[in-house]
C-alpha positions as semicolon CSV with decimal commas, in nm:
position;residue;x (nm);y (nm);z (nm)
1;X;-5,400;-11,390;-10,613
2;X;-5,290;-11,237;-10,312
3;X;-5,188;-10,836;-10,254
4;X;-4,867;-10,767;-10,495
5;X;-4,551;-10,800;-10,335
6;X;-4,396;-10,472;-10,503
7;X;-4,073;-10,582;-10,550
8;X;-4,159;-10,903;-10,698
9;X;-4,407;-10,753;-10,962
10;X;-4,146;-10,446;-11,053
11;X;-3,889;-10,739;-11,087
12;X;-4,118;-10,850;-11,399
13;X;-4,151;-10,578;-11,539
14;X;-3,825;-10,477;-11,529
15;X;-3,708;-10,800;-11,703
16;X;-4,013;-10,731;-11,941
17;X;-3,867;-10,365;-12,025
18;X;-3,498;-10,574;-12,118
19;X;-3,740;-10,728;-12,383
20;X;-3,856;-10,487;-12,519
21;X;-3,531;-10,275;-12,557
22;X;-3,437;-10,590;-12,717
23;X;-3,737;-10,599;-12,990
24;X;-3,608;-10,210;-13,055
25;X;-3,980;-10,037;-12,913
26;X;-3,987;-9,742;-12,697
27;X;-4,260;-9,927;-12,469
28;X;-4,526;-10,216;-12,492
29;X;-4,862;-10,216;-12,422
30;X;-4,971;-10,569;-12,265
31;X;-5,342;-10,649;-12,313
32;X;-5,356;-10,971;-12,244
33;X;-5,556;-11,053;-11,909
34;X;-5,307;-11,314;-11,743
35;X;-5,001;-11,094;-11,900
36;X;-5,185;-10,845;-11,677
37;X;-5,206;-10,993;-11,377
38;X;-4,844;-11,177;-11,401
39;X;-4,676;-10,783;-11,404
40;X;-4,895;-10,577;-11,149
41;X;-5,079;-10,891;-10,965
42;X;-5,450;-10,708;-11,081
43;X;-5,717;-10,971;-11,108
44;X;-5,953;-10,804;-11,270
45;X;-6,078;-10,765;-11,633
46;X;-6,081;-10,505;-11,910
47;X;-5,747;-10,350;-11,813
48;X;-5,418;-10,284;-12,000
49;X;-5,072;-10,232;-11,835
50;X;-4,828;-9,941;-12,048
51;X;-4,455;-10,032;-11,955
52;X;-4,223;-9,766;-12,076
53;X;-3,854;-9,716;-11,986
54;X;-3,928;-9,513;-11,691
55;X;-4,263;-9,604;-11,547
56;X;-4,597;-9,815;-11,636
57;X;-4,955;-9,723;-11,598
58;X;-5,264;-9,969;-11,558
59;X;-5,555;-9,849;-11,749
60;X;-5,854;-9,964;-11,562
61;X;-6,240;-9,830;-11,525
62;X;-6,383;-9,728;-11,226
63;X;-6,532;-10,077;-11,111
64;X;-6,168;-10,192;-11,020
65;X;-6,098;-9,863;-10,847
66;X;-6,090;-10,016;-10,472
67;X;-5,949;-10,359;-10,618
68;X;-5,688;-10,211;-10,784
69;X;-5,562;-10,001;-10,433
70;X;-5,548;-10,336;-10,289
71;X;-5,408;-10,577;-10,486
72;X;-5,161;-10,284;-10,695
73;X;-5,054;-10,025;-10,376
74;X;-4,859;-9,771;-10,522
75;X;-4,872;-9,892;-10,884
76;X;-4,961;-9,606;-11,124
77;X;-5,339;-9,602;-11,254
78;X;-5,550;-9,413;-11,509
79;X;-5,867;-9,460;-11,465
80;X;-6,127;-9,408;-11,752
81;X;-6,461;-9,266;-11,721
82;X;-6,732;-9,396;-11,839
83;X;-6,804;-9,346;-12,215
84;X;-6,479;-9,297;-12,254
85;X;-6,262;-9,556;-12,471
86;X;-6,003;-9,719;-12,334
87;X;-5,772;-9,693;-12,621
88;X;-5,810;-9,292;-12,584
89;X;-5,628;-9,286;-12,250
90;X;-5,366;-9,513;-12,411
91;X;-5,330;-9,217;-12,652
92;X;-5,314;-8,992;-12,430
93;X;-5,077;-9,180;-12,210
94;X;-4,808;-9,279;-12,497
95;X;-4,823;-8,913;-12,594
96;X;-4,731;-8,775;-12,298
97;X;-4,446;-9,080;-12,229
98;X;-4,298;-8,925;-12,578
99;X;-4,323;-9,334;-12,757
100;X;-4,266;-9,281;-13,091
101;X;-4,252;-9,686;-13,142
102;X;-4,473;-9,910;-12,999
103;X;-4,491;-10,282;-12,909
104;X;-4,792;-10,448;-12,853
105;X;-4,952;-10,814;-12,835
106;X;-5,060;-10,914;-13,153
107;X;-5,161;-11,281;-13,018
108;X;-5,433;-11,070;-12,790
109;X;-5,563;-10,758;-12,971
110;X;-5,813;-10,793;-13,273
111;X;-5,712;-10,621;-13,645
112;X;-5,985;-10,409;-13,573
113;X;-5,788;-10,293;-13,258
114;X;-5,483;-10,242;-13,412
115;X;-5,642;-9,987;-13,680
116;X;-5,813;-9,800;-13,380
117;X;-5,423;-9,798;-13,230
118;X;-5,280;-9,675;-13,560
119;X;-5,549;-9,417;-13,629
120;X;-5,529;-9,292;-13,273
121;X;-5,141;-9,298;-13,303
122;X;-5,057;-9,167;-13,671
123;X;-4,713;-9,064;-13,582
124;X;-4,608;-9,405;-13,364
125;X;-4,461;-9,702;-13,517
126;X;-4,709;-10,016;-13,374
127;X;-4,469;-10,304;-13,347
128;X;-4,618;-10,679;-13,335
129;X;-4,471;-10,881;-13,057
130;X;-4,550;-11,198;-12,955
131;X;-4,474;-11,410;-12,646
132;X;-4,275;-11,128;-12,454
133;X;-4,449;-11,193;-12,141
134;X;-4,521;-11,541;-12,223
135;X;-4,156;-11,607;-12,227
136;X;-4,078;-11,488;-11,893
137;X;-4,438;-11,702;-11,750
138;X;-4,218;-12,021;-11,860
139;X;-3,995;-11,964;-11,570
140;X;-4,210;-11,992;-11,204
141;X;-4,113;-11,831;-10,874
142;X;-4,098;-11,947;-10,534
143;X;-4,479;-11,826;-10,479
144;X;-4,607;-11,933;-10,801
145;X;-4,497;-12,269;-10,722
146;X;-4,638;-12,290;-10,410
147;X;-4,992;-12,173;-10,537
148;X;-4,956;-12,447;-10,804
149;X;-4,850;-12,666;-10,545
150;X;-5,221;-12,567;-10,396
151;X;-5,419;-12,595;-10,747
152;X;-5,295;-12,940;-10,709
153;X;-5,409;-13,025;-10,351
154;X;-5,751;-12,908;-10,443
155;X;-5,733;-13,103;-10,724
156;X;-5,603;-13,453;-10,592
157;X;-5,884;-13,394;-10,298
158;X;-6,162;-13,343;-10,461
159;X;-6,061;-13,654;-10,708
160;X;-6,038;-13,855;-10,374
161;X;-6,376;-13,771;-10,312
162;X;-6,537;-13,858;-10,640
163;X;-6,334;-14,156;-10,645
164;X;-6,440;-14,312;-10,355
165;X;-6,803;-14,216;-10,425
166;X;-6,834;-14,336;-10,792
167;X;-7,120;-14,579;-10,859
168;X;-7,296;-14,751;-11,161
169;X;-7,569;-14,505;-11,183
170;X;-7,340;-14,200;-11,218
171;X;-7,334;-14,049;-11,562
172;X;-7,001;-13,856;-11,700
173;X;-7,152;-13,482;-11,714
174;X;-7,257;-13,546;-11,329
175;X;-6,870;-13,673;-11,250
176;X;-6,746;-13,351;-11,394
177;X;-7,024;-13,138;-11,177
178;X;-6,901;-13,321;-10,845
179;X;-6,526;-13,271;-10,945
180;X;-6,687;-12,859;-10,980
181;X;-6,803;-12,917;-10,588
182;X;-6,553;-13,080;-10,442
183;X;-6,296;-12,857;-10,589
184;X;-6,453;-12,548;-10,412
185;X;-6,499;-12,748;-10,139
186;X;-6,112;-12,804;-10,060
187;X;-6,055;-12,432;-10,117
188;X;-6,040;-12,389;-10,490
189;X;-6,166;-12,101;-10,704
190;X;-6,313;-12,361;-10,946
191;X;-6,210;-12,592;-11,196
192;X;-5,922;-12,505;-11,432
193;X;-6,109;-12,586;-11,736
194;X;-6,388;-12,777;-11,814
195;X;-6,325;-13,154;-11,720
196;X;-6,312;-13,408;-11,910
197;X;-6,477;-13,750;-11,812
198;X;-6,544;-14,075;-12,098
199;X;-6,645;-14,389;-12,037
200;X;-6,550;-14,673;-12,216
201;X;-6,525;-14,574;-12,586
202;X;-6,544;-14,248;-12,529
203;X;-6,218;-14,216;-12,330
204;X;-6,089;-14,219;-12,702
205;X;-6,216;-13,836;-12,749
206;X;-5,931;-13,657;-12,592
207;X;-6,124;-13,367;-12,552
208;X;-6,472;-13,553;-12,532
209;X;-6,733;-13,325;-12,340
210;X;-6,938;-13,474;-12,023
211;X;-7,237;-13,691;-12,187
212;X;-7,520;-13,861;-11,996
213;X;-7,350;-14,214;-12,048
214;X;-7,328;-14,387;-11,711
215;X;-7,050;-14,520;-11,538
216;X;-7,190;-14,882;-11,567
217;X;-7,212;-14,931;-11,917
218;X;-6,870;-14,992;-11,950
219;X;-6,569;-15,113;-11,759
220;X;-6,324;-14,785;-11,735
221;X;-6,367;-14,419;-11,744
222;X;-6,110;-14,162;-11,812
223;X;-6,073;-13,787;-11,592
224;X;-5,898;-13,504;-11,697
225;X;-5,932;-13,241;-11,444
226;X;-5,780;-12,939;-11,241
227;X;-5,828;-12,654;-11,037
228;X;-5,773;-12,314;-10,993
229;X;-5,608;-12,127;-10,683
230;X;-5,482;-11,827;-10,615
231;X;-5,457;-11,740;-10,982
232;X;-5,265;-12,087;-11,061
233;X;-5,405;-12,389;-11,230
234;X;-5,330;-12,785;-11,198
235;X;-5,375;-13,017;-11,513
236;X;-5,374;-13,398;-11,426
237;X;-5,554;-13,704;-11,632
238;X;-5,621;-14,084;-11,452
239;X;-5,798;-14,376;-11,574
240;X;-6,018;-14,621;-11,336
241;X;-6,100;-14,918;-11,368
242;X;-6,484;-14,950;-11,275
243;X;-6,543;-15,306;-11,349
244;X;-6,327;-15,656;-11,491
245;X;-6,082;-15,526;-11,714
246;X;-5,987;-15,647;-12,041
247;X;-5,662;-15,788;-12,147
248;X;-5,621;-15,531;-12,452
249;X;-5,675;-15,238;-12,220
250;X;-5,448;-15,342;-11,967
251;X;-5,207;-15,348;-12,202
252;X;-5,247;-15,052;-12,363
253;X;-5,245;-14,850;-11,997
254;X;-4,926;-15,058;-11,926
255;X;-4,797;-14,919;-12,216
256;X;-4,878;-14,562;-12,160
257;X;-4,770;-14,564;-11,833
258;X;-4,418;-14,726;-11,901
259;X;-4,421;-14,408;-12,209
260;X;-4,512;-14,135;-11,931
261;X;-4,260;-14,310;-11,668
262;X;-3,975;-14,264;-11,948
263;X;-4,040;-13,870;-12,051
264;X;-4,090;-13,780;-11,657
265;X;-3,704;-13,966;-11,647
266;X;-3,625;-13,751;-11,933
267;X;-3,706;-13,416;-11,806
268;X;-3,394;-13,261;-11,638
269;X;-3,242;-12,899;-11,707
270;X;-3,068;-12,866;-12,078
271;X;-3,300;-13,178;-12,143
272;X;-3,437;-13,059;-12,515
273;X;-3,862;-13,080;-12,492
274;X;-3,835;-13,272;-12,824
275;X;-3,637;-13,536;-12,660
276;X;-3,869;-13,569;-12,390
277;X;-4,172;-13,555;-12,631
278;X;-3,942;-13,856;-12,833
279;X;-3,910;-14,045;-12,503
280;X;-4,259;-14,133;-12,466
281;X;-4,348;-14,162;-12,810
282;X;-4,090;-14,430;-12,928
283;X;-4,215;-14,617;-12,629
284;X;-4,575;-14,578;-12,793
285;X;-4,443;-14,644;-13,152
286;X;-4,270;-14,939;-13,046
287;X;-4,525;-15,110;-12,930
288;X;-4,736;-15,072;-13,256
289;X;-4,958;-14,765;-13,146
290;X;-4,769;-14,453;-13,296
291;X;-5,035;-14,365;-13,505
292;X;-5,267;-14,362;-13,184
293;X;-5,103;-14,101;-13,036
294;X;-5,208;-13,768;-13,202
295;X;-5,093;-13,475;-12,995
296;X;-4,794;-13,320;-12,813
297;X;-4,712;-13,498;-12,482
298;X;-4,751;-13,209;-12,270
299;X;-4,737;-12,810;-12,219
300;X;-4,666;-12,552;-11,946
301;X;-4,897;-12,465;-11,726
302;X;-4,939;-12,153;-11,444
303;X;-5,205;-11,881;-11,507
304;X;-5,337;-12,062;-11,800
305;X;-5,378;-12,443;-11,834
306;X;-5,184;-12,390;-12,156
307;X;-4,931;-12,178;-12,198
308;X;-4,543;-12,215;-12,286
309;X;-4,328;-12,439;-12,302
310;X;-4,481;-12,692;-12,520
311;X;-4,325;-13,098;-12,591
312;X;-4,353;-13,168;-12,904
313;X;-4,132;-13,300;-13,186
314;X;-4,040;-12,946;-13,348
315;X;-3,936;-12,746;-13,035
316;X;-3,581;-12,783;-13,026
317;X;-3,553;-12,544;-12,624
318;X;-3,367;-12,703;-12,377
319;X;-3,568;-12,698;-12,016
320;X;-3,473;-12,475;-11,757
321;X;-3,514;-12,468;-11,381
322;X;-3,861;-12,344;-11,272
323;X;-4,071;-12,443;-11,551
324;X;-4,387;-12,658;-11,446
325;X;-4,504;-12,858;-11,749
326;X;-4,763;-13,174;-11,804
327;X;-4,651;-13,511;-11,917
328;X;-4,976;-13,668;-12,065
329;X;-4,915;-13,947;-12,334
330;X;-5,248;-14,122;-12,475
331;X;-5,354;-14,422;-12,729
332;X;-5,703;-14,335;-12,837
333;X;-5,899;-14,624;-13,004
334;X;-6,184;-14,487;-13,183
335;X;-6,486;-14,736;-13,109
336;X;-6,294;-14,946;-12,814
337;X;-6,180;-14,670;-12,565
338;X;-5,843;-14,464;-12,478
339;X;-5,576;-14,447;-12,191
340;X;-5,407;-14,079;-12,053
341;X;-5,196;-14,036;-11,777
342;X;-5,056;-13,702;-11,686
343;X;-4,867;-13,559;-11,408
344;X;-4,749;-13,223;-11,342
345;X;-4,390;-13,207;-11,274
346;X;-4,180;-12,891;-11,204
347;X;-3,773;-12,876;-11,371
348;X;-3,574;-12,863;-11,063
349;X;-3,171;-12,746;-11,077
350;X;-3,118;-13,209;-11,027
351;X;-3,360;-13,270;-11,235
352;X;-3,701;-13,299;-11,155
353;X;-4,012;-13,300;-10,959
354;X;-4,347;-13,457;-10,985
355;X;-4,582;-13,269;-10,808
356;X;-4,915;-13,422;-10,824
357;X;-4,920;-13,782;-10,622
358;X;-5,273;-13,909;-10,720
359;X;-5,191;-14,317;-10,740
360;X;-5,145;-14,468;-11,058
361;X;-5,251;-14,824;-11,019
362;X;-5,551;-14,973;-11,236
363;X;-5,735;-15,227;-11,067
């Protein structure tokens, strides 16, 4: 992530602090790494962010010191030293700010945390909130775009590369160590997450880990993959065909495909996620393999590979311009194989916009 643009970040948080007034706490304490790094633009570790009506301080060590002048200029720091806890400076910090009620992230702190908070802070009410920050991640910027926009170059060059070099003799674990490569090779940080790569009947683990099973024992392999840049991650899935292809797999990618082409049709601004989740799935159902598809057809994505908003059949949100989200629809076959394709496609204020452009075809 490149140096904060002060404005931009103090936007956030200033959004953030609406929030919290909201959820009826004096101030919030965000110690959640990405919720971090999405308010002050830090990339580092081990460091919380205090937002209080007035001001915010980012608790930090001394490691960070010279990282945190040049990615954070002129953002308030308290530095602890070593030894010292970093929940005593928060004490010492929400004591002097006056807090007497406190939000905090109970999806990132332990229980063991939140005792050390409350016996620290006997006289401050410690509210739970979940999802402030997360909420406000659903909705991407101009330069978060564009970075995404990046994580996806990376990712649809390196692919290229692996693509054209795949042979009989490869095995899936060294596919996914290539895809590592190649990824930093185009400019990426690494890989968004751990990839994914089965062949034959193990494309029906949707989140089967690299084996030593070889490209040539079977006729297709399935990739999930991504990268990272500039903080921002890409998410896509393809399926090749790497010999003569069966009539029942055909069909069954034809079928997934037509379900993806549907949901991406689907996804407009006001569109509800659960009617975009039902678009691709009645197109699976109605072709008799409903019960194959077992998960949600896609999520947001940005600092984390998942994050908010999510399509599935109980989230009742309408879309709204700026989110990026996945459309990935499968049919897993346990013993035969499994077909994903996914996409990454951004809400735009006609519609949308599919951002990745890695082909489709299955020859």
């Amino acid at each position: 992530m490149p140096p904060a643009d002060n404005d931009r970040f103090a936007a956030r948080r200033n959004k953030l602090r609406r929030l919290v007034k909201k959820a009826a706490a004096g101030a919030i304490l965000v110690t959640n790494v990405h919720n971090v790094s999405y308010l002050t633009g830090f990339t580092g570790h081990d460091s919380y962010l205090l937002v209080t009506p007035d001001t915010e301080v980012l608790l930090s060590d001394p490691r960070y010191t010279q990282q945190l002048e040049e990615e954070c200029p002129g953002l308030n720091l308290e530095s602890r030293t070593p030894g010292k806890s970093i929940l005593t400076s928060v004490q010492k910090m929400i004591q002097a700010a006056g807090v007497t009620q406190l939000a905090f992230e109970s999806t990132s702190i332990t229980v063991a945390m939140r005792d050390q908070l409350a016996d620290k802070l006997a006289k401050v009410a410690l509210l739970p909130a979940a999802g402030l920050v997360e909420e406000l991640r659903e909705i991407k910027d101009a330069e978060e775009v564009a970075a995404i926009r990046q994580a996806i170059h990376c990712a649809e060059k390196a692919f290229a590369v692996i693509r054209a070099a795949m042979h009989p003799d490869q095995t899936e674990r060294q596919i996914a160590a290539d895809l590592e490569y190649q990824v930093r090779r185009f400019g990426g940080k690494a890989l968004s997450f751990p990839p994914i790569v089965g062949v034959g009947e193990r494309a029906a683990l949707p989140h089967g880990v690299p084996s030593e099973k070889r490209v040539g024992e079977d006729r297709f392999v399935l990739i999930d993959w991504g990268a990272l840049f500039g903080g921002y991650v890409s998410d896509l899935t393809r399926v090749l065909a790497t010999g003569k292809i069966s009539p029942k797999i055909k069909r069954i990618y034809d079928i997934v495909l037509k379900a993806q082409l549907r949901a991406i049709e689907a996804i407009k601004p006001g569109a509800l996620m659960c009617d975009v989740d039902k678009a691709a799935r009645d197109e699976i159902a109605s072709a008799g393999f409903g019960k194959r598809f077992g998960h949600g057809l896609g999520h947001g994505i940005g600092l984390e590979v998942h994050e908010a908003p999510r399509f599935n059949s109980s989230q009742t949100r309408p879309l709204q311009v700026g989110m990026v989200v996945t459309v990935e629809p499968g049919i897993y076959i346990p013993g035969f194989g499994g077909v994903r394709i996914e996409d990454d496609v951004l809400v735009t204020k006609h519609g949308h916009e599919v951002l990745t452009s890695v082909p489709k075809d299955f020859d």
